[in-house]
N, C-alpha and C positions, 0 to 999 in steps of 0.2 A: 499226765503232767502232775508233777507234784504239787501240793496248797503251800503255802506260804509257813502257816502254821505248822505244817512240817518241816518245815526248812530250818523254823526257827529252834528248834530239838536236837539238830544235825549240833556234835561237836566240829565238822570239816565241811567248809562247802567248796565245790567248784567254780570253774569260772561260768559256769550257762547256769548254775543258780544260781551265782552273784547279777546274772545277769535277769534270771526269773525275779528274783527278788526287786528289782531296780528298774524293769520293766522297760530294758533298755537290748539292743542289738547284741549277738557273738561277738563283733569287732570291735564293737563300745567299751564293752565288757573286758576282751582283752589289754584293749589302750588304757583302761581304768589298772587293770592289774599290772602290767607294765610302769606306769605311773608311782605304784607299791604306798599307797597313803596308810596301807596295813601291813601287815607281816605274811609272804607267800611264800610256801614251799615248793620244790618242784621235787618229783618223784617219778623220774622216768621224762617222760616227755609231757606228765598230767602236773596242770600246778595245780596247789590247793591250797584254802585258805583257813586261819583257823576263827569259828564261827565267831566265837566271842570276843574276838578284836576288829574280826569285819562289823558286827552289829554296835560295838563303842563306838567305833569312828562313824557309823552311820546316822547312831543317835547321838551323840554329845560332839562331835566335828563341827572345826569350822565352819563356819557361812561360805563357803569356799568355793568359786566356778570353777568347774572343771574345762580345758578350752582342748581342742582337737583341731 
């Protein structure tokens, strides 16, 4: 499994390391990206996110519930 630490190095993450990082389920992880609170690309049938707008919105974002 990859550290964290490395994740943070990644200019592209996926959605199962958005979800390693968040320490949160694959389906969690999908409805979050779905939701798009960041900018996601899809490439084929793989979406991808780019690191440094998922880690802005992580660190500086609203106070904000997410509800499923």
């Amino acid at each position: 499994m990859m550290e964290l630490g490395n994740l943070r190095q990644k200019d592209i993450l996926t959605v199962m390391e958005i979800a390693i990082i968040l320490e949160i389920g694959r389906n969690s992880a999908y409805k979050l990206v779905k939701e798009q609170p960041f900018p996601v690309k899809t490439i084929g049938k793989k979406k991808v996110i780019p690191a440094s707008t998922f880690f802005e919105w992580l660190n500086n974002g609203q106070n904000e519930a997410i509800d499923w």
